[in-house]
N, C-alpha and C positions, 0 to 999 in steps of 0.2 A: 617384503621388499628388502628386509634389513638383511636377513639370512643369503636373499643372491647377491646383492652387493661384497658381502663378507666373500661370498665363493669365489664370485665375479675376482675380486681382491686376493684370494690364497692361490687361485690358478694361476693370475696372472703374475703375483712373483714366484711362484714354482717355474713354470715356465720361458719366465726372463730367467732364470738362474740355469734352465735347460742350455737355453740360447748360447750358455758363454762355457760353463763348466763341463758341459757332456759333449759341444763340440770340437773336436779336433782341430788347434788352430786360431782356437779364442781364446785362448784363456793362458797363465801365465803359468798352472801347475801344468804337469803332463797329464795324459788320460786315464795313467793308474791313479791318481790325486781326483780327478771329478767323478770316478766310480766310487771312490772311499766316499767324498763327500754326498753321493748320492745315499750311499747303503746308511750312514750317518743320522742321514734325513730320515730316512723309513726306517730306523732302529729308534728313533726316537717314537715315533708310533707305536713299535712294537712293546714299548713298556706302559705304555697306559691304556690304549685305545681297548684293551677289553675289558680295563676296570673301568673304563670311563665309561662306556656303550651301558654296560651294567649298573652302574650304582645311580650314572647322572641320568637314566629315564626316572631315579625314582626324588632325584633332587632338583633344583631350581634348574633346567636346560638354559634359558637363556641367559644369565648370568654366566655359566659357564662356557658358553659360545663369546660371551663377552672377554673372559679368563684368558678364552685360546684366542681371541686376536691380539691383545698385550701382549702374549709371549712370543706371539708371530713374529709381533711387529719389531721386539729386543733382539729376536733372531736373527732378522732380517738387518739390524744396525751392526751387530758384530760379526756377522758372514762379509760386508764391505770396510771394515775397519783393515784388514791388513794394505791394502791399500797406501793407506796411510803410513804406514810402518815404514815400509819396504823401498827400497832402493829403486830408481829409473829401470825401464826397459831395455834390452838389451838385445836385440834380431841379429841373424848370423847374415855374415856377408863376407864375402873376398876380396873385396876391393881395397886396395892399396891405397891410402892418403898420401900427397905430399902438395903443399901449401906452392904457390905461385906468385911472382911479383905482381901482376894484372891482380890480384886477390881476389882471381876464382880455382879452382881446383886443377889438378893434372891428375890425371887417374890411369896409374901405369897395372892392367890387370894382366898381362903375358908377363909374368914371373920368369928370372930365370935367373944360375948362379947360386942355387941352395936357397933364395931365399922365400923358399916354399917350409923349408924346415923349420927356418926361422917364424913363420908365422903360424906353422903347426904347435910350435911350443907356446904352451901358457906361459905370460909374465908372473912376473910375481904377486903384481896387484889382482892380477886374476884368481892369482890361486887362492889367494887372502878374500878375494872376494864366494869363491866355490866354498871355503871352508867354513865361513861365517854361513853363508845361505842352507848347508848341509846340516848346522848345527841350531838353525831358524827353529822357532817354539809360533811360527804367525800362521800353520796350518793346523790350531787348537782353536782359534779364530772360528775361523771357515766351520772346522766340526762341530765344535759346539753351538755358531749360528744354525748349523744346520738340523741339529740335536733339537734346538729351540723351538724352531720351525715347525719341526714333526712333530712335536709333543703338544703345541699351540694349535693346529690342525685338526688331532685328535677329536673333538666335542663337533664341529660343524656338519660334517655328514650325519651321522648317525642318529645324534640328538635332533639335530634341525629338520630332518626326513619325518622322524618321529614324532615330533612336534607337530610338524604339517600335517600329518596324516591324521592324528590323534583330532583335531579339531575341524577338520574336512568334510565335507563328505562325497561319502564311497566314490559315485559316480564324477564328481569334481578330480578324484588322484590323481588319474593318469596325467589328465591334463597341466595340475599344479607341476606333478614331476617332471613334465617334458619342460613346461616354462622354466622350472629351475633349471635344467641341465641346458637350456636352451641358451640362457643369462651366464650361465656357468664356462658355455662356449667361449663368450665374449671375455672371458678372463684369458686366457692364452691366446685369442686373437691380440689383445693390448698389448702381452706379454710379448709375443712374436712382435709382434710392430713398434716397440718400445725396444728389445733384444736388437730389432733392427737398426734401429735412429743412433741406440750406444753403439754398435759394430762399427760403425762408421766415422767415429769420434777414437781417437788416440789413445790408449789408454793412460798415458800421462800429459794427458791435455791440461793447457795451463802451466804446467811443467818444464815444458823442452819448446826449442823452438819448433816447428812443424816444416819450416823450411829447409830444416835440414834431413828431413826424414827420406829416405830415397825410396820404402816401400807404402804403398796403399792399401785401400780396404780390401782392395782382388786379393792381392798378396797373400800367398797362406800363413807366413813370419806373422801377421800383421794382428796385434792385440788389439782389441777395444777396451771402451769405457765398461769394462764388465760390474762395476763396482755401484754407478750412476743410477742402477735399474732397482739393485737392492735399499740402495736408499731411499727411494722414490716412494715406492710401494711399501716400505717401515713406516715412513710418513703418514701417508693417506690409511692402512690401517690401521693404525692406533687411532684415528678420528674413526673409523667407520665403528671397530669395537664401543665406542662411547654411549648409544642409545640402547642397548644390548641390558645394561646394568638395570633400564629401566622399564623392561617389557615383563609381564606379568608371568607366574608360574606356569596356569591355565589360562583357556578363551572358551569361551563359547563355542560351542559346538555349531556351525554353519545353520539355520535351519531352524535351532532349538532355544526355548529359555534360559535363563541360567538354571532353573528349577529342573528341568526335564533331563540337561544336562547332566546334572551332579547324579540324578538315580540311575540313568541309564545309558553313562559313558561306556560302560565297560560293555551292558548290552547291545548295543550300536555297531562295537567291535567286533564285538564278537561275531554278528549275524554276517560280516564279511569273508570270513575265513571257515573255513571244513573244521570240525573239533579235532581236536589231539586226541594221545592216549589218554591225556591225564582225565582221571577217571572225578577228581576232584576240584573241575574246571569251573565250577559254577563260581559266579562273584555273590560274594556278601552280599545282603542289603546294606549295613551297613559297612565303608571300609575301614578295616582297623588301622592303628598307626603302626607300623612298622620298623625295628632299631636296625643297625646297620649292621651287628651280631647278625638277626635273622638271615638279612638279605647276604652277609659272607659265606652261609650254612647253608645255603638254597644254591651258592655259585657254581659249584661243583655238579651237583644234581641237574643244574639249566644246561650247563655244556654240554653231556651227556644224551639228554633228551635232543636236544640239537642235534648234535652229532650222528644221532639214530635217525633222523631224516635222510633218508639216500636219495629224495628228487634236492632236498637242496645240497645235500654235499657233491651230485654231477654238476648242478648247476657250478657251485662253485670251481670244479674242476673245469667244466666247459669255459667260465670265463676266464679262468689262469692261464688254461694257453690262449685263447685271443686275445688278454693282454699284452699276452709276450709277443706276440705278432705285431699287435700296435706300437706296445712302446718302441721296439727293434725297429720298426717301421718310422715312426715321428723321430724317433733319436737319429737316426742316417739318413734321412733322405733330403735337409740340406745338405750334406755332403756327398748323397748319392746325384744331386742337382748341379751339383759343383764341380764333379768327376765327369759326370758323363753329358752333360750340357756348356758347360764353361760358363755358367751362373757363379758368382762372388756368395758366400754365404749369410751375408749381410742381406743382398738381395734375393736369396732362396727361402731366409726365414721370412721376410715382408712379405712372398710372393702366398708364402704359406698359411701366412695369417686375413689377408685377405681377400685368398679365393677359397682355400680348404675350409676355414672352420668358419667361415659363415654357412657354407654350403652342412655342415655340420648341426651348427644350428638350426634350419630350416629342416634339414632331417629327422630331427632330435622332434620338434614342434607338429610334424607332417605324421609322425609314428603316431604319436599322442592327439593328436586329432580322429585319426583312423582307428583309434581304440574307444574314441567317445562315442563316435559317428555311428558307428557301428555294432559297439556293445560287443565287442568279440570278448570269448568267455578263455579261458586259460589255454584251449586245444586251438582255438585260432589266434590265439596271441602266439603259442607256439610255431604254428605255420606261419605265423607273418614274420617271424624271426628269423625263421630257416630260410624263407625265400630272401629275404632280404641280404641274407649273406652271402646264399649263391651269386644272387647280383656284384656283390661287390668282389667276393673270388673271381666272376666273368672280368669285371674290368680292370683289376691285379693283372690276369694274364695277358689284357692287351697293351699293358705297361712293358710288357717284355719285350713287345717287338717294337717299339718308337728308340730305338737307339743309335747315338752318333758314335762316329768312329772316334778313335782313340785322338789325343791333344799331341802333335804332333810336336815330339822332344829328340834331337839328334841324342841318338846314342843310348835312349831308352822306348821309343813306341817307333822309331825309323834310323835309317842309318845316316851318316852322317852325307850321302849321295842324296838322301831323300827315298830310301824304299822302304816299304814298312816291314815292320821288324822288330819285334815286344821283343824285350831281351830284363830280365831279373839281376843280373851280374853288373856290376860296378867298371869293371874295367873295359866295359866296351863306350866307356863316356872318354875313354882314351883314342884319338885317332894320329893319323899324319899331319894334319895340320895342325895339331897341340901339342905334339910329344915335346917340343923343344920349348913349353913353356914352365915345367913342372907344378900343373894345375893341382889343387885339393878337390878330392874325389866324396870328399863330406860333406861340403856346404853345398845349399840351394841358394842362388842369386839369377835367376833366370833374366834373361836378358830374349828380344824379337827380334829376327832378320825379317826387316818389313820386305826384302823385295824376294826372298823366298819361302816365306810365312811358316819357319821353322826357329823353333825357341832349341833355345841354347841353357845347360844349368845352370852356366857361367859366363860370365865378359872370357875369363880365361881359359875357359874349355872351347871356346868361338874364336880363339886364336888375335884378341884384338888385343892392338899394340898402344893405340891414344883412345884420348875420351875428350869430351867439352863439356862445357855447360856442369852447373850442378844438382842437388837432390835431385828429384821425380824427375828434372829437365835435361838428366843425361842421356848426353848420345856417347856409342864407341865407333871409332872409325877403324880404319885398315884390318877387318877381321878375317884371319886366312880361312878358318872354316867355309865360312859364307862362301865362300868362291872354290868350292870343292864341289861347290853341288851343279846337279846335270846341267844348268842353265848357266848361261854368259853372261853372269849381272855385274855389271859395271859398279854396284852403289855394293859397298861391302859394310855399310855402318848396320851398328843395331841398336835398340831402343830398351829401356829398364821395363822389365815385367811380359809375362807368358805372352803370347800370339793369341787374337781372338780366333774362334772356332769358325769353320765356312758358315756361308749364309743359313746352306738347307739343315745345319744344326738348328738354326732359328724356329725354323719353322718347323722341326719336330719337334721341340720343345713347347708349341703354341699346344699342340694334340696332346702330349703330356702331361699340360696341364689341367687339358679339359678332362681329360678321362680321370684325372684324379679329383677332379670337383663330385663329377658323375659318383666316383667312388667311393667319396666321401658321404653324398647323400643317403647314398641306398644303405650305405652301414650305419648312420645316427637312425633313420629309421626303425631298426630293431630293438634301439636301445629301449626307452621307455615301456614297448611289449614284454623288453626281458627283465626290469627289475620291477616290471606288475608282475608276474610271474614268480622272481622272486619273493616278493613280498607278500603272496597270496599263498607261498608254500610252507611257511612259518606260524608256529603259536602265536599269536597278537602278545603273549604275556610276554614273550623273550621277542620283541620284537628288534628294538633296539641292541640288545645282544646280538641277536643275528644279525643286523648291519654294521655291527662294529666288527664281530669275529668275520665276517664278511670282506669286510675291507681290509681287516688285517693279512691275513691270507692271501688276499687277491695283491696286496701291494707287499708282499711276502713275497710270495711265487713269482706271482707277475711282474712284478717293478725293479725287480735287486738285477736276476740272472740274466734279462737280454742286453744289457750294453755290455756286460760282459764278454758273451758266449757271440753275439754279432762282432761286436767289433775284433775279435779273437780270429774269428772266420776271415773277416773282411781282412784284418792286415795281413793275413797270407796273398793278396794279392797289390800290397803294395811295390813299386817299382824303385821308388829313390826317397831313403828315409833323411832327414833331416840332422842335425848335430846340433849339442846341446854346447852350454860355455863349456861348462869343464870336463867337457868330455861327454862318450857314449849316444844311446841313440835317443833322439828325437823325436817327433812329430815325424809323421808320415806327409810326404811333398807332392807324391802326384801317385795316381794306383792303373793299373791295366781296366778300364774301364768294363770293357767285357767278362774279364772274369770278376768285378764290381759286381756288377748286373749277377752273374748266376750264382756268385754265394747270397746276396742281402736280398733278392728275387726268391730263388729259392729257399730258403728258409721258410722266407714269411709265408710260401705256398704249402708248404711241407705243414708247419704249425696250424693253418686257417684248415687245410686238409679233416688234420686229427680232430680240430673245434667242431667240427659237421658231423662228423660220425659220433660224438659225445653229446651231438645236436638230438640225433634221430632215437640214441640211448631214453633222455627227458623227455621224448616226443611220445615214444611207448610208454614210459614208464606211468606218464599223465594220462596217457589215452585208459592203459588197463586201470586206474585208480577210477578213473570218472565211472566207467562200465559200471567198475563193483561200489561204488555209491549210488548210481542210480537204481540198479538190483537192490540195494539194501531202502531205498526209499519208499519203492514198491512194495516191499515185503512190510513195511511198517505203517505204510500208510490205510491201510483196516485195521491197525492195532489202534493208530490215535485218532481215527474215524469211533471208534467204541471207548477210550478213555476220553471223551472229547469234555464230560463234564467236571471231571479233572483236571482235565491239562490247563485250567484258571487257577488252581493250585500248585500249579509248578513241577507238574511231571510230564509236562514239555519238552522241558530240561532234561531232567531226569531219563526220556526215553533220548535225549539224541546223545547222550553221555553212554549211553548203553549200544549207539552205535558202531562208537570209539573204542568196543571193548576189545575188539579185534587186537591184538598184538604186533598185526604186521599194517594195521592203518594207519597211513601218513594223511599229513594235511595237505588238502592242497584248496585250490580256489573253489 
């Protein structure tokens, strides 16, 4: 229980720190800044996690699952310390201040008389302030919490799997592994639900007044408390690491005494797994002590022998592209929620945390049942993987067709008449009813014509001449745009922030999200079949090794390249990019929904694609090993019918090492 908790605990601030850093919109660096900080995090893996898998199966495990939540938990305090450091928020806007005797605001946004130029030019405190922030040392913060993190990480899978397994038994794993990954779920559930609670909170709350804030949590400008979540979870890990210091090296084998244990741990093991090549696999009766010289002289030789495995080196390939399809997938699709439903991202990660990965969970537990239930041996753990994916590729592709039409923006998804009409180019946010205001064509300040349910970038591209009311409570009045469109609307004011979507977006989005629940099922289902699988295709000696070089690879491959290479894709179909203080481009403000849908759509079809066909690679490749073990069973089985009053001396052993002689036999279950 201590080990899912700790999981429970690293997912869930991994994933608060997804929530704010990897999306567009949340966070205070740009999106080249949350990819550094990501590859940061899993570079820091990449320097221990395979001396760690290696040396800590043969040193104290739980202490050093204890080791990696301390460093978690210091990671986690210095990834939100710049916070602190760093100067108020700062969101773009075009809105013209000037102070009122009534002491409420007059808000004059129809510019005109040059002094558009005048507000295009940085002051001087601005540029003093661009200069300092350019020359900022507060994103060595962020890296090195994040360095922290990954290196604190490090020991909890591989060791803690290891650990469980080792003192189990056989017929108990599946089930232990689905509970844990099941527990494990519930970390990124927190984490989204927690990502969500801060979203919604300012990010200098306490700080500023709130009342004077004029954008909201819809708002794409709009920060959260991205800082709040990492604290939280530094907190409560460094307690959960504290019982970790005092949990034993070894337990008891499930079943066994401690007597029976200690002679025949390793034989136990062993009777789970196919032999290897190693011709020299038999365990001592006695085990000798081992110096950490030896174990550095055997490192090299372990990798190797690993390595020559080609059911697990497909596997590992199979699961490197389905990572990448998932990560790409969980990293945009509150954004893909936001784009193409008019869902706030605040309420697309909530929505995600408590329909998807519960649903995740029960799948994760449902797999793992049906592997006990049933006893299915490695070639039906494979078909239950394979089907299980199909299913989830069938309800991918009925995600493609629940889509609403584009968020309708004068002068970027319709014209300024009201016809639709995607347009890429900047200058058609220019029409006859603005030319005479000299609007900026760089900021987003979107404002809603309630009585023709068309948003505007700007008060000043909407051609409005007054305002009332202040922050969130502004209205603009006499707006000429408005009254260009086909309809005779008497009411030409408009209101701060985007137009909500029609009804029957609503209710496409009800189908969207059920079929993503669906989709979520049937894909945690495989999971437990595929790392029995895994774990049945490994020497038991490099066991541990192999789920560390496992994980490093897979969060190598898998974890670095799709927010890169997706969001790369994806901003080629952005519409109206954002502006930063001192200049240059921004956040991306709103994207062609459609062509949204078929780059981050198709990809992830394209990738889940190639996982299937690498599917059916491991499906043969198992099927032909099983054939040629059970032929060689057969063929041996009248030799140790005739040795039989030997084989109590131990050439039992000795004949099934001799089965292993083959050169091209790989282990499998």
């Amino acid at each position: 229980m201590l080990f899912i908790m700790v999981l429970v605990l690293r997912r869930s601030a991994l994933f608060c720190h997804l929530s704010f850093i990897l999306f567009p919109g949340h966070h205070e660096c740009g999106k080249e800044d949350g990819t550094r900080a990501m590859l940061l995090q899993i570079k820091g893996n990449l320097f221990v996690i395979a001396f760690v898998s290696y040396f800590g199966a043969k040193l104290h495990r739980p202490r050093l699952i204890g080791a990696g939540c301390l460093i978690m938990a210091m990671g986690s305090f210095i990834t939100a310390a710049p916070h602190f450091f760093q100067g108020l928020y700062k969101y773009e806007t075009t809105i013209s201040h000037f102070s009122a005797s009534n002491g409420t605001e007059s808000i004059l946004p129809c510019l005109t008389n040059g002094s558009l130029a005048q507000d295009e030019i940085p002051t001087v405190e601005i540029q003093a302030e661009c200069e300092k922030a350019a020359s900022s040392s507060l994103w060595l913060y962020v890296f090195l919490g994040n360095m922290l993190r990954g290196v604190g990480e490090t020991p909890v899978m591989p060791l803690g799997l290891s650990y469980l397994d080792d003192f189990s038994r056989a017929e108990n794993t599946a089930l232990y592994m689905a509970l844990i990954q099941t527990m494990g779920i519930m970390g990124p559930m927190f984490g989204f639900m927690l990502g969500s609670f801060c979203a919604k909170l300012y990010v200098d709350i306490g700080a500023v007044d709130l009342d004077t804030i004029t954008i909201n949590h819809k708002d794409s400008r709009w920060v959260g408390a991205w800082w709040l979540g990492f604290l939280f979870t530094g907190g409560v890990m460094l307690l959960a690491g504290i019982p970790f210091w005092f949990l034993p090296k070894s337990l008891p084998k499930q079943g066994e005494t401690e007597t029976v244990k200690k002679s025949n741990v390793v034989e136990g093991e062993q009777e789970r797994f196919i032999p290897d090549n190693n011709k020299h696999s038999n365990a001592p009766d006695k085990p000798a002590p081992v110096s950490m010289a030896a174990l550095a002289k055997d490192f090299l030789p372990s990798l190797k022998k690993l390595f020559s495995n080609t059911i697990y080196m497909t596997l590992i390939i199979t699961t490197i592209i389905q990572v990448n399809g998932f990560i790409g997938l969980i990293t945009f699709q509150p954004k893909y929620m936001e784009q193409t439903y008019g869902h706030s991202a605040s309420r697309a990660i909530f929505l995600i945390g408590v329909s998807n990965l519960p649903a995740l969970a029960l799948g994760i537990v449902t797999g793992g049942f049906i592997m006990k239930k049933f006893k299915l041996n490695i070639l039906g753990a494979s078909k239950f993987c394979i089907t299980a994916s199909l299913l989830t590729f069938s309800a991918l592709l009925v995600q493609y067709f629940l889509q609403c039409d584009n968020s309708q923006v004068a002068g970027l998804t319709v014209s300024y008449q009201g016809a639709p009409e995607v347009s890429y180019q900047q200058n058609t946010l220019i029409s006859q009813c603005n030319m005479a205001c000299s609007c900026s064509l760089k900021h987003w300040d979107p404002i809603c014509a309630t009585s023709n349910g068309l948003t505007y970038a700007s008060p000043c591209l909407a051609g409005c001449q007054t305002s009332t009311g202040v922050g969130k409570e502004m209205v603009f009045h006499n707006c000429t745009c408005i009254g260009d469109s086909p309809f005779p609307y008497a009411n030409m004011s408009a209101v701060l922030g985007q137009c909500p979507r029609k009804s029957d977006c609503d209710y496409m989005f009800k189908f969207y999200m059920a079929v993503t629940v669906i989709g979520a099922f049937l894909s945690a289902c495989g999971a437990t079949p595929g790392y029995i699988i895994l774990l049945r295709s490994i020497n038991p000696e490099l066991k541990s090794l192999a789920l560390g070089i496992y994980t490093l690879i897979v969060r190598t491959l898998g974890g670095i390249p799709p927010p890169v290479y997706f969001g790369a894709l994806i901003d080629r179909t952005c519409l109206k990019w954002g502006s930063k203080q001192c200049g240059g481009r921004g956040a991306c403000r709103i994207y062609d929904s459609g062509a949204f849908r078929n780059a981050f759509l198709g990809l992830i079809y394209g990738l889940y694609s190639l996982s299937y066909i690498l599917w059916g690679v491991v499906y043969i490749r198992l099927s032909h090993r099983e054939k040629k073990l059970a032929l060689k069973n057969q063929l041996k089985a009248p030799e140790q019918d005739d040795n039989g009053v030997s084989a109590g001396n131990g050439n039992t052993s000795s004949a099934t090492v001799k089965c292993s002689e083959n050169p091209d036999q790989e282990t499998t279950i």
